[in-house]
FIKE-729709 format. One record per residue (C-alpha): residue in one letter; x, y negated, z; residue number from 0. Coordinates in nm, 2 decimals. Layout:
// FIKE-729709
   code        u        v        w   pos
      A        X        Y        Z   NUM
...
This chain:
// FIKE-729709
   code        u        v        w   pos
      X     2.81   -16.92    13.97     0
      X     2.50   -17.09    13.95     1
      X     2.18   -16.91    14.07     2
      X     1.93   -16.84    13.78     3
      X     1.60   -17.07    13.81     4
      X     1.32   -16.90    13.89     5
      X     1.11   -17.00    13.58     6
      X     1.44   -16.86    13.37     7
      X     1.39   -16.52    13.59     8
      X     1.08   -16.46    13.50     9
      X     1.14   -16.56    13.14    10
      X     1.43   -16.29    13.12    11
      X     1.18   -16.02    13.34    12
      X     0.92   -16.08    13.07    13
      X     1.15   -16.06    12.79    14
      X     1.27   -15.78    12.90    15
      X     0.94   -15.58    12.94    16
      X     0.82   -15.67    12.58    17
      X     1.17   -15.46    12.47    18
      X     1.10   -15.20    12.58    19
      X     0.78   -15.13    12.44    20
      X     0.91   -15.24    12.12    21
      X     1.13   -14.97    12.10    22
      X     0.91   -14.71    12.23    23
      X     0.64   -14.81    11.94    24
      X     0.94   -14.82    11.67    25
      X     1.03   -14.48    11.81    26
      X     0.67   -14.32    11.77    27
      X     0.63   -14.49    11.43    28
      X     0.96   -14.29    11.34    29
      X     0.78   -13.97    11.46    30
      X     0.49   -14.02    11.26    31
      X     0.68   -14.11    10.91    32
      X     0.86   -13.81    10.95    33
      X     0.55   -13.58    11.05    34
      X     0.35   -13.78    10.74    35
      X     0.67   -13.71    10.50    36
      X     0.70   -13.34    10.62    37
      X     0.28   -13.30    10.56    38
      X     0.35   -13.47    10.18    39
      X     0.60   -13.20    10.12    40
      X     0.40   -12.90    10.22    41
      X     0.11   -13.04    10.04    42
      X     0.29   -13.12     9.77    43
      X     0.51   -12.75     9.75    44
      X     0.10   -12.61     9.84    45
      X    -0.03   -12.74     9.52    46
      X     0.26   -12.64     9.32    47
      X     0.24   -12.30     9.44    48
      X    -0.14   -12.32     9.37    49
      X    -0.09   -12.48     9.03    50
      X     0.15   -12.22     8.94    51
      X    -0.08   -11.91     9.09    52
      X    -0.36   -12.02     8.89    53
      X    -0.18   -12.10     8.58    54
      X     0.01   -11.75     8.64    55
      X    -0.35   -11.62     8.64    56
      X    -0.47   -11.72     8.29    57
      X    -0.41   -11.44     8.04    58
      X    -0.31   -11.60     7.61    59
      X    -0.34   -11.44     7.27    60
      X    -0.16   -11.60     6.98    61
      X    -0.36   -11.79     6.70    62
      X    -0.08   -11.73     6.46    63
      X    -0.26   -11.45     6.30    64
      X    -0.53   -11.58     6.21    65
      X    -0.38   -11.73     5.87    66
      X    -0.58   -11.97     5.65    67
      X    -0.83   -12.19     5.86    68
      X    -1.07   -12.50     5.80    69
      X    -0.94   -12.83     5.82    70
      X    -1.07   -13.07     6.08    71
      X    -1.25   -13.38     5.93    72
      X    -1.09   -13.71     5.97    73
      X    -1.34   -13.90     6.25    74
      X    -1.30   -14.25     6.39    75
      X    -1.27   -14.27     6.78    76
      X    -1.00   -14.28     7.04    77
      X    -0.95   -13.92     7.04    78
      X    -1.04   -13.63     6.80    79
      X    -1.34   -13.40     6.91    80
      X    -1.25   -13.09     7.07    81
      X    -1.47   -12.77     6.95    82
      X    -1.44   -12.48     7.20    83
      X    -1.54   -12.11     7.15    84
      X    -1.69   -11.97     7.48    85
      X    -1.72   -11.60     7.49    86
      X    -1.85   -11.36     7.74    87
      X    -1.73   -10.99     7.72    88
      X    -1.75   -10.70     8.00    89
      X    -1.44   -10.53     7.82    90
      X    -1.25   -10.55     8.23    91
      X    -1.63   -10.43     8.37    92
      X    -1.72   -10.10     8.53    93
      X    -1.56    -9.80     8.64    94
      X    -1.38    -9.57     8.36    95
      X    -1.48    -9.82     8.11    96
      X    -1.84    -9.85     8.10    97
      X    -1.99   -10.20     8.04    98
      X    -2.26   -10.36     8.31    99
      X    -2.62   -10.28     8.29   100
      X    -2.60   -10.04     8.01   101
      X    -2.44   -10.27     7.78   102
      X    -2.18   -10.10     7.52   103
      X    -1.80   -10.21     7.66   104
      X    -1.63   -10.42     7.47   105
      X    -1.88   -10.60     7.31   106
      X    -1.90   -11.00     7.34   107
      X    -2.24   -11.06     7.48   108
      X    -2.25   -11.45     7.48   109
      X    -2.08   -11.71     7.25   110
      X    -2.13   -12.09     7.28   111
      X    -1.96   -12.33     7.02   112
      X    -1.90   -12.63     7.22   113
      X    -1.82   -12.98     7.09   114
      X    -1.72   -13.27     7.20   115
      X    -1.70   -13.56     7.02   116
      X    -1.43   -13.82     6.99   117
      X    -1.55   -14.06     7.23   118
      X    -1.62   -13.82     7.47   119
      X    -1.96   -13.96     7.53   120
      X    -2.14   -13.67     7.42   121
      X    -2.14   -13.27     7.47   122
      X    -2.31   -12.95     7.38   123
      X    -2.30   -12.66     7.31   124
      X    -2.41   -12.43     7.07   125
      X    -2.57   -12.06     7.15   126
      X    -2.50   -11.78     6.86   127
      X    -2.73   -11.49     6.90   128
      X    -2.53   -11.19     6.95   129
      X    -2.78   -11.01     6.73   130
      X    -2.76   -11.22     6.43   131
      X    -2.69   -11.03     6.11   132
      X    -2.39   -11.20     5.92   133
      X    -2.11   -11.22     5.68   134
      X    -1.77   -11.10     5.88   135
      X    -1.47   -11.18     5.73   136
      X    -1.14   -10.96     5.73   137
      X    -0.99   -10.98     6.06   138
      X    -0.72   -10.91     6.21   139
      X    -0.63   -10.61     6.42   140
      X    -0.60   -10.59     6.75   141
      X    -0.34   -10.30     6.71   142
      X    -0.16   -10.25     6.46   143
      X    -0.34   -10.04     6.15   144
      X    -0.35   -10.31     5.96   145
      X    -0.65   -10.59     5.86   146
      X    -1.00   -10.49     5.94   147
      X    -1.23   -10.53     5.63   148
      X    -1.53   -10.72     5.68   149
      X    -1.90   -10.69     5.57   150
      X    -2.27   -10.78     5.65   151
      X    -2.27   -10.68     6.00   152
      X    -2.43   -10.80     6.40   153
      X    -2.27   -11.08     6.53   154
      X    -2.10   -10.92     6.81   155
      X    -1.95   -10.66     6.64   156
      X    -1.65   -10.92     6.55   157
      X    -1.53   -10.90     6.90   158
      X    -1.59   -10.51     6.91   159
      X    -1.34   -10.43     6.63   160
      X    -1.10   -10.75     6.64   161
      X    -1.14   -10.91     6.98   162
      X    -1.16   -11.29     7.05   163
      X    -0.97   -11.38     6.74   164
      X    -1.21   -11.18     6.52   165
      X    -1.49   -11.35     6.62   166
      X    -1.31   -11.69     6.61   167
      X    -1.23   -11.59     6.26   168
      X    -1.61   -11.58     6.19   169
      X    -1.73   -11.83     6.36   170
      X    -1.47   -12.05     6.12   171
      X    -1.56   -11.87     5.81   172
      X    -1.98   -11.91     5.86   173
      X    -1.94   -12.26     6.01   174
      X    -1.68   -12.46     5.83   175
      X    -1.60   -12.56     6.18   176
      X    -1.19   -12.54     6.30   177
      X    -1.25   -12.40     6.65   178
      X    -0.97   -12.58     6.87   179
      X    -0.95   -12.36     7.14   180
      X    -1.11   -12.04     7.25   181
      X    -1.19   -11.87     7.64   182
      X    -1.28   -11.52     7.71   183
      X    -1.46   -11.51     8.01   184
      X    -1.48   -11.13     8.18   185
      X    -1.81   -11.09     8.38   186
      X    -1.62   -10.96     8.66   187
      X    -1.51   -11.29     8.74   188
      X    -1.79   -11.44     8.66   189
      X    -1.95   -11.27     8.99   190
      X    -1.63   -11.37     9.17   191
      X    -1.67   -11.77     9.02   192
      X    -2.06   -11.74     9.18   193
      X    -1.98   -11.60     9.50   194
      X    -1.70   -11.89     9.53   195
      X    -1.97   -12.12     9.46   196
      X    -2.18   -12.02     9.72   197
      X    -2.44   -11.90     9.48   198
      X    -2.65   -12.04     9.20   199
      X    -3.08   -12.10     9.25   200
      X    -3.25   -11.89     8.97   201
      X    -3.64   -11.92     8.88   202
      X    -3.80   -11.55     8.77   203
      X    -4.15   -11.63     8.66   204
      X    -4.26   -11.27     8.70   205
      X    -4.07   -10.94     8.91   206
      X    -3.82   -10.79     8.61   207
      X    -3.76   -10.42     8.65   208
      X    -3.58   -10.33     8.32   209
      X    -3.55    -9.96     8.33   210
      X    -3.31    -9.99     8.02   211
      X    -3.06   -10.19     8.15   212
      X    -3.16   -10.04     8.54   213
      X    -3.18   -10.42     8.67   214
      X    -3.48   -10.51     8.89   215
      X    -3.55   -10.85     9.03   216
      X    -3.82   -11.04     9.22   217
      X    -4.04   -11.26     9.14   218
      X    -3.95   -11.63     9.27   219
      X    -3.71   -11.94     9.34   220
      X    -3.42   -11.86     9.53   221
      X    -3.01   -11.80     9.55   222
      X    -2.81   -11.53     9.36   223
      X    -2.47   -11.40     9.43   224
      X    -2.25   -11.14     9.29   225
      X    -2.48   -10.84     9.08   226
      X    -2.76   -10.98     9.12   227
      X    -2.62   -11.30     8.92   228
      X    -2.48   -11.13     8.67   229
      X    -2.81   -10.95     8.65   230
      X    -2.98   -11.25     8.60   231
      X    -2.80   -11.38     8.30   232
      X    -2.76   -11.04     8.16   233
      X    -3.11   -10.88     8.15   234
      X    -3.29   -10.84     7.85   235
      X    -3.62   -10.62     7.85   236
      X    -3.91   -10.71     8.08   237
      X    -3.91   -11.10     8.14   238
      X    -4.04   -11.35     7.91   239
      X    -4.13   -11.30     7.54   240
      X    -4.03   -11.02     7.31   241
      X    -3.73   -11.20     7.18   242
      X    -3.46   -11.08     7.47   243
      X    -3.20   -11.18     7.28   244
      X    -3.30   -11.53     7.26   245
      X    -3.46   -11.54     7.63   246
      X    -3.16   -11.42     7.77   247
      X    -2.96   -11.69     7.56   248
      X    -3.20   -11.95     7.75   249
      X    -3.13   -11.78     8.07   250
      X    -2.76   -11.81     8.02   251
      X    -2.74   -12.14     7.90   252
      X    -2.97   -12.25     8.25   253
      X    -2.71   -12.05     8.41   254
      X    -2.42   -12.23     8.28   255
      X    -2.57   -12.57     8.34   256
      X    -2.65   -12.52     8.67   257
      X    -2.30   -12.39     8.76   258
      X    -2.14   -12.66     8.61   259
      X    -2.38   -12.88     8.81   260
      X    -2.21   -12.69     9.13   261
      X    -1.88   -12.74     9.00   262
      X    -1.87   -13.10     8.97   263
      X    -2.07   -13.16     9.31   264
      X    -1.93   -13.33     9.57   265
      X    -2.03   -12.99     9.81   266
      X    -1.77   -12.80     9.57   267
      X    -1.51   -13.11     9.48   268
      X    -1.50   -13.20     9.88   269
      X    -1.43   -12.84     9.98   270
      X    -1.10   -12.78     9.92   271
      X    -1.14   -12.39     9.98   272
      X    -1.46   -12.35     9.81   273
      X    -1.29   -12.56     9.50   274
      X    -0.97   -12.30     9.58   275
      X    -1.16   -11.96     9.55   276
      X    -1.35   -12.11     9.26   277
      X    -1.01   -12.20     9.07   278
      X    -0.87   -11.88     9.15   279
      X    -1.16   -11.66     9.02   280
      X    -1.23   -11.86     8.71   281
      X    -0.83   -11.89     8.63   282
      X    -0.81   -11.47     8.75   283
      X    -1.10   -11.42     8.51   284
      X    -1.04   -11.60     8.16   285
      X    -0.82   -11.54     7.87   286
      X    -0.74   -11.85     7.62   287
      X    -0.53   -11.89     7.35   288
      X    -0.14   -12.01     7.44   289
      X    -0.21   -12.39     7.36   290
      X    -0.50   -12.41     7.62   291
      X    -0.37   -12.22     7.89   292
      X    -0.23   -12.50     8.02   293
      X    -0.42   -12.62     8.32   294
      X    -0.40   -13.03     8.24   295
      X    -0.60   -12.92     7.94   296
      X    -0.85   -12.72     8.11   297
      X    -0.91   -12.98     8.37   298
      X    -0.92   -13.25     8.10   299
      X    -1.17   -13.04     7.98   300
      X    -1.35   -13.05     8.29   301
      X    -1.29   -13.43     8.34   302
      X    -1.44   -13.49     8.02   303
      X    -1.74   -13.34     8.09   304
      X    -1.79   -13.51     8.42   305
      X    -1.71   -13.82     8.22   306
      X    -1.98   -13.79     7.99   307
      X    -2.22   -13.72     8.29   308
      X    -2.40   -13.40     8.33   309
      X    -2.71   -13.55     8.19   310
      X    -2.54   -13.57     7.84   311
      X    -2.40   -13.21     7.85   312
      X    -2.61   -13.01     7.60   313
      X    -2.75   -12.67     7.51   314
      X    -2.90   -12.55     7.20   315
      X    -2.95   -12.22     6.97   316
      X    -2.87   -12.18     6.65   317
      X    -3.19   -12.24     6.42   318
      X    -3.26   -11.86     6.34   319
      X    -3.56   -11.62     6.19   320
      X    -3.61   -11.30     6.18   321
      X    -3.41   -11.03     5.92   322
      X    -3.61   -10.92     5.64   323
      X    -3.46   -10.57     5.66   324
      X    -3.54   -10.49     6.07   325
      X    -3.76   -10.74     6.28   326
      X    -3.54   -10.64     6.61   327
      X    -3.24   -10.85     6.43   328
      X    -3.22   -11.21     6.33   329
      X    -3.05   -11.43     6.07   330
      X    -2.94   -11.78     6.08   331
      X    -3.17   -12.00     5.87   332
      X    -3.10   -12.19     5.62   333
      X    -3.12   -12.49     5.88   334
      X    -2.79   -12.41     6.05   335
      X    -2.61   -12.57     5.76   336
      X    -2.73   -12.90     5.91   337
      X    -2.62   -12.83     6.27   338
      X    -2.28   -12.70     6.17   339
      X    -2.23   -13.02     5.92   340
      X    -2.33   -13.30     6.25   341
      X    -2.09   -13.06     6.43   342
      X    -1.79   -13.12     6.19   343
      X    -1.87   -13.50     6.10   344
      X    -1.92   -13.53     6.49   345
      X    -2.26   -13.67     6.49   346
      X    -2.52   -13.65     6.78   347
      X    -2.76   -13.36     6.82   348
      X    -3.03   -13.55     6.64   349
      X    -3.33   -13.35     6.55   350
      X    -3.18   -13.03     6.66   351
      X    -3.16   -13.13     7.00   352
      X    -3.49   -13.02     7.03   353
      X    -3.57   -12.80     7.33   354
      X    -3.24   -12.84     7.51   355
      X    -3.12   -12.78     7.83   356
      X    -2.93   -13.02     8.00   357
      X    -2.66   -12.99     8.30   358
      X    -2.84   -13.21     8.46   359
      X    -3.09   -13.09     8.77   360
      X    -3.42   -13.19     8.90   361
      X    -3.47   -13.17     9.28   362
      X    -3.57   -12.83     9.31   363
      X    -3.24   -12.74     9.14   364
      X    -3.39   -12.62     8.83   365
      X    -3.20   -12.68     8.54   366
      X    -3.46   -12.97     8.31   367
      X    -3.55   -12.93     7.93   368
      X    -3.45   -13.22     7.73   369
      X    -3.20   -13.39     7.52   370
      X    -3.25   -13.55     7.18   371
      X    -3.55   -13.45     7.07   372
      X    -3.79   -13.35     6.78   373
      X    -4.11   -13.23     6.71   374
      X    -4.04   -12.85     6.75   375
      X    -3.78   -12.64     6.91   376
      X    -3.51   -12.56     6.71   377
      X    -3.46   -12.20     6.92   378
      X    -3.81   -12.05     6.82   379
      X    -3.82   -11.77     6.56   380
      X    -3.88   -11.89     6.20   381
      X    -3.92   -12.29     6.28   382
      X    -3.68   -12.52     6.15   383
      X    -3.54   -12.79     6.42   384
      X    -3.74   -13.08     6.16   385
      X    -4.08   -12.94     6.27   386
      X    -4.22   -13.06     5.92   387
      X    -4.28   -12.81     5.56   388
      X    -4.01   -12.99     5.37   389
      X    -3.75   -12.92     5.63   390
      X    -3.60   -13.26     5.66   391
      X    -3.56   -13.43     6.00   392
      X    -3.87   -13.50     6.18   393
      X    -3.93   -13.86     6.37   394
      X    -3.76   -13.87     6.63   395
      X    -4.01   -13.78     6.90   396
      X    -4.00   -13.59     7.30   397
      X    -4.11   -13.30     7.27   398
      X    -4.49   -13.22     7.45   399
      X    -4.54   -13.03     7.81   400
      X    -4.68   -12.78     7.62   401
      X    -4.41   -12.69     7.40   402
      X    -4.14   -12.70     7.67   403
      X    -4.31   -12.50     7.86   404
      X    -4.39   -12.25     7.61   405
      X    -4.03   -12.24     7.54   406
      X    -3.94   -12.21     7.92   407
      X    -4.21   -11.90     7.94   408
      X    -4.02   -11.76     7.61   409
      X    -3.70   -11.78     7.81   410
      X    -3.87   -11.61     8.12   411
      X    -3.77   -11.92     8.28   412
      X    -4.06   -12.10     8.54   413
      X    -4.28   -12.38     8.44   414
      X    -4.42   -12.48     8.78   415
C-alpha cells in the first residue's frame, strides 16, 4: 500500500477538523430550537391562561330584556360606529354596604356616551350629569316584582332602581341613540386600575377639604394612587365653582384622558407586568353586557382608540341649564337635540366640541382643552354650544385663553 502524500495528509487532517465542529454547532443549534420551541409553548399556554383569567374575570347581564329599542341609522364607511355606555357605580364599595365618600350605594355616579364613528377616525365621549332631571322610561327589574314605572326623576336614579340596563333604557329613550354596548365600572377597581398604573398626575388649584364627603386634598401638581385617586375624581363640594356636579364631570373626564394616555404609553404597553396587573384589575372590576365580554372586542375597542390617536379622543357635556323648579338640579337644554342627532348620523363634534378635553397631554402631563371648537363652551350653565341668540352653530372658531381657563377654574382644574 501506497503511503498517503503529505499534501493529501494534511488535506484529510484539515477535513477532518472542520467535521467536527460542524457537528458540534448542528448539535447546539438543536439545543436552542428545542429550548426556543419549549419557551413558545409556555408563552403561548401563559397567555391562554391569562386570556382565560381575565376573560373569567368580566362579569355579563343579558340585553334581552330590554324589549323595543332604536334602530341604528344606515352610515357609509367601512365599519358601523360603535356607541358605548360608560358607567361608574360604588354598588361593590365599602364595608356593609356603604358607598365611598358619603355617596348613597348603588347609585351610578358617572355616565359617558361614547361614539365612535365608522371610520374610526374620530372619538368622544359624551358626559350626562348625574343630576339632570329627566323623563325615565319603564324599566326593567332587576328582581323579579315586575316592570318598574317610570316618571320625571334625577338622572342617576335609573341605575338605583333598575341597574345598568335601566339606565341604558333611558339613555335610548331621551337620545334616540341605540347604545351598542354597555360597561359598569366599580370604583373599587378603579383604585386597583390606578395603582397598576403607577399613578395618575392630578392638578388641585386650591387645598379641597370637603367636610360632606370627608375628602381633603392639597393644593398642587403631583401623583395620586389608590383613595386619594378616587378622591379626586369623586369630590364635589369645596373646589372650583358652585356647579359640583359639572366640575366633578370635568375632573373625571381629565381623569379618564389621562389614564388612557398611561394606558397606551409605551411605559405601560412595554411592561408586561404593569400591562398584567392593569388587565387584571380592569377585567376584575367591570361588568358588560354578554356580546362585549369578549376580550377581542374590548381590545379592538382599545385599538381603535389608539388608532385614531389620543389627540382625537374627545370629551364633552351635555348642553344643560338649570331646572326651573330647584336651582341645585339641572335639565338638558333644548340644544342636546343637536348633539344626540350628529351622534346618530355619525357626524363630527362640530360646534359642540367646544371646551373639550382631549386624551392627549402637554408636557407637564396635564390633560389640554381643545377639540373642535366654537365660540362658547357647550358645558357652562344656560349657554348653548352655538354661542349666538338664535341658537344656530356659531363660526367655527378656537375658543379664547380666557374662556378655557375660566372653564378649567369652573372644573377646579389649574390654569397655570
Amino acid at each position: 500500500m501506497r503511503p498517503r502524500s503529505p499534501i493529501f495528509t494534511e488535506v484529510f487532517m484539515a477535513s477532518g477538523r472542520h467535521r467536527r465542529p460542524d457537528s458540534r454547532a448542528r448539535k447546539v443549534t438543536k439545543r436552542a430550537l428545542v429550548s426556543a420551541s419549549l419557551a413558545l409553548i409556555v408563552l403561548s399556554t401563559g397567555l391562554v391562561l391569562a386570556y382565560k383569567k381575565f376573560e373569567g374575570n368580566i362579569n355579563t347581564i343579558s340585553t334581552a330584556s330590554l324589549g323595543n329599542r332604536p334602530k341604528a341609522e344606515k352610515v357609509e364607511g367601512p365599519k358601523a360606529p360603535l356607541n358605548v355606555l360608560v358607567m361608574g357605580s360604588d354598588t361593590r364599595d365599602g364595608a356593609n354596604g356603604k358607598g365611598i365618600g358619603g355617596s348613597t350605594p348603588g347609585l351610578s355616579d358617572t355616565a359617558i356616551l361614547l361614539h365612535l364613528s365608522a371610520d374610526r377616525k374620530r372619538a368622544y365621549g359624551v358626559s350626562l350629569p348625574r343630576d339632570s332631571m329627566v323623563q325615565r322610561p319603564t324599566c326593567p327589574s332587576k328582581s323579579k316584582s315586575g316592570p318598574i314605572p317610570g316618571g320625571l326623576t334625577m338622572f342617576n336614579s335609573a341605575y338605583a332602581v333598575g341597574g345598568p340596563l335601566c339606565t341604558v333604557k333611558t339613555v335610548e329613550s331621551l337620545t334616540g341613540i341605540r347604545i351598542d354596548h354597555f360597561v359598569v365600572v366599580d370604583f373599587v377597581g378603579f383604585r386597583s386600575m390606578v395603582n397598576a398604573l403607577g399613578g395618575i398626575k392630578i392638578c388641585v388649584p386650591e387645598a379641597v377639604d370637603d367636610k360632606i364627603g370627608h375628602i381633603k386634598l392639597p393644593a398642587g401638581t403631583y401623583k395620586v394612587t389608590g383613595q386619594q385617586a378616587l378622591d379626586y375624581v369623586r369630590v364635589r363640594h369645596g373646589i372650583g365653582a358652585p356647579t359640583g356636579d359639572i366640575g366633578r364631570m370635568k375632573r373625571q373626564q381629565a381623569f379618564v384622558a389621562a389614564m388612557i394616555q398611561k394606558v397606551m404609553s409605551a411605559g405601560t404597553l412595554a411592561n408586561p407586568a404593569r400591562l398584567f396587573s392593569f388587565l387584571d384589575a380592569a377585567t376584575k372590576s367591570l361588568t358588560t353586557d354578554e356580546s362585549f365580554a369578549d376580550l377581542k372586542q374590548l381590545a379592538s375597542l382599545g385599538s381603535s382608540l389608539q388608532d385614531i390617536g389620543l389627540d382625537r379622543v374627545q370629551f364633552v357635556t351635555v348642553p344643560f341649564r338649570a331646572w326651573p323648579q330647584d336651582p341645585n338640579r339641572l335639565e338638558w337644554s333644548p340644544e342636546a337635540e343637536g348633539l344626540w342627532k350628529r351622534i346618530r348620523k355619525d357626524q363630527p363634534l362640530g360646534p359642540y366640541g367646544s371646551d373639550s378635553i382631549s386624551a392627549a397631554q402637554d408636557n407637564r402631563g396635564e390633560v389640554v382643552a381643545g377639540g373642535e371648537p366654537s365660540s362658547s363652551p357647550s358645558g357652562t350653565p344656560s349657554t348653548s354650544p352655538s354661542g349666538g341668540p338664535s341658537g344656530g352653530p356659531a363660526k367655527a372658531q378656537g375658543p379664547s385663553k380666557a374662556e378655557i381657563k375660566q372653564a378649567r377654574e369652573a372644573a377646579g382644574l389649574c390654569t397655570t
